[in-house]
C-alpha positions, -999 to 999 in steps of 0.1 A, spaced: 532 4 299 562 22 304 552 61 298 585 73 284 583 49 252 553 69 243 561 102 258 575 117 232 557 101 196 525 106 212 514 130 190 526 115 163 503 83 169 475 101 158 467 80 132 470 50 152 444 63 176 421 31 189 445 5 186 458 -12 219 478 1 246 506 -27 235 503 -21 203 513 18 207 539 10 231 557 -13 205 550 11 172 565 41 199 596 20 206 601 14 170 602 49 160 623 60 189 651 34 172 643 45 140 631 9 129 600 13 112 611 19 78 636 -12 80 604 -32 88 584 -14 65 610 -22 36 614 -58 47 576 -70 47 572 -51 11 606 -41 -7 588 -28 -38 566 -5 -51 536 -14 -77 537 -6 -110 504 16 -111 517 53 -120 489 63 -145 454 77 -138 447 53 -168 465 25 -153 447 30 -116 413 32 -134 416 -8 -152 436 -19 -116 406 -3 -98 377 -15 -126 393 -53 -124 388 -57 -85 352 -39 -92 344 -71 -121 359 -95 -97 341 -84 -64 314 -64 -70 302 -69 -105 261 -59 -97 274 -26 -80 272 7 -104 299 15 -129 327 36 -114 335 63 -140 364 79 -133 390 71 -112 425 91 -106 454 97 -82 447 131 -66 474 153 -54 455 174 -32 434 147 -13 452 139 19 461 176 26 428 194 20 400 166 29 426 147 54 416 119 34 437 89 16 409 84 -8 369 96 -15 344 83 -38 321 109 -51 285 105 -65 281 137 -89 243 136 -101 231 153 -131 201 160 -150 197 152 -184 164 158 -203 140 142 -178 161 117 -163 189 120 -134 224 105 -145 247 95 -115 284 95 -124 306 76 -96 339 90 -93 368 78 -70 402 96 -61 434 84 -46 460 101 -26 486 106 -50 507 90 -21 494 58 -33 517 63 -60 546 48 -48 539 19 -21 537 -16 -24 508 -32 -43 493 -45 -13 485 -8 0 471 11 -29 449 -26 -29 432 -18 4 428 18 0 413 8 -38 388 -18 -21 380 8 13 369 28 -19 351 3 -39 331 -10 -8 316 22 -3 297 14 -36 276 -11 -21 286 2 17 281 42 27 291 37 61 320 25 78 305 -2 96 302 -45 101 287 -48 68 312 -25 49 344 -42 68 327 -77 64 334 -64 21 366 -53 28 376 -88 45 354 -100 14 379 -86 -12 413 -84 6 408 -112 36 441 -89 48 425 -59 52 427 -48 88 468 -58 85 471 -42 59 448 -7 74 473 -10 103 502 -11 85 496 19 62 487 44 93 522 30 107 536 43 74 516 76 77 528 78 113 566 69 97 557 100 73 554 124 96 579 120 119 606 115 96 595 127 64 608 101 42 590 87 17 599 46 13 592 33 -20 603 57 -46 580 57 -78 600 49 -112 
């Protein structure tokens, strides 16, 4: 691998950390000619239409009835502003348990980057189902991404291709789909 294609994004790979040697090289040459955004744009020119916590919570509860109808009800689900930048997180699922008379009442919650808000349908979908798999999955491993493949067979693509946007983020700033 030639060491100056990388030299200088380095840091900014960070979220590409893991993947192959190749694969750097090539996402490194691509931001050094400014040509991730083009290919960004062409794969998926348009934004979903999801802009509501209402609207998120029926996008996210009809995946749940399609995929995972015996898991336990998700009860509130919202974009959250905050989330990447405090918890360094793109989305969390939450089990807040509470008692009530003599029995214990779990309420499942799950919150998503309010970056979500404006990319293309296919993102805020794998970020949704990452989510929703840790209902029946706690940890990230074969299992949980054999349920991820389960309810978006595209899910690995798709992972790589939103820390390539996150790595476009912060090097240039630029947010690509603009919500309306």
């Amino acid at each position: 691998m030639n060491p100056s294609l990388i030299s200088s994004p380095v840091v900014a790979l960070k979220y590409l950390q893991g993947y192959p040697t190749a694969t750097l090289a090539q996402v490194a040459q691509m931001l050094q000619q400014d040509k991730v955004a083009d290919w960004l744009l062409q794969k998926y020119p348009q934004a979903h239409t999801v802009r509501t916590d209402k609207a998120l919570f029926e996008y996210v509860q009809a995946l749940k009835q399609d995929y995972l109808r015996g898991a336990d009800p998700v009860n509130k689900v919202l974009f959250d502003s905050k989330l990447h930048v405090v918890k360094n997180a793109l989305g969390t699922h939450t089990s807040v348990s509470r008692v009530q008379g003599n029995k214990l009442k779990a309420k499942r919650e799950i919150r998503i980057a309010s970056l979500f808000k404006s990319v293309p349908d296919e993102f805020l979908k794998m970020i949704t189902v990452h989510e929703l798999a840790h209902l029946k999955e706690k940890a990230h491993d074969k299992a949980f991404y054999q349920l991820c493949n389960y309810m978006e067979p595209g899910y690995h693509q798709l992972e790589f291709e939103v820390r390539v946007y996150l790595t476009h983020l912060e090097t240039a700033g630029a947010r690509l789909w603009e919500a309306s």
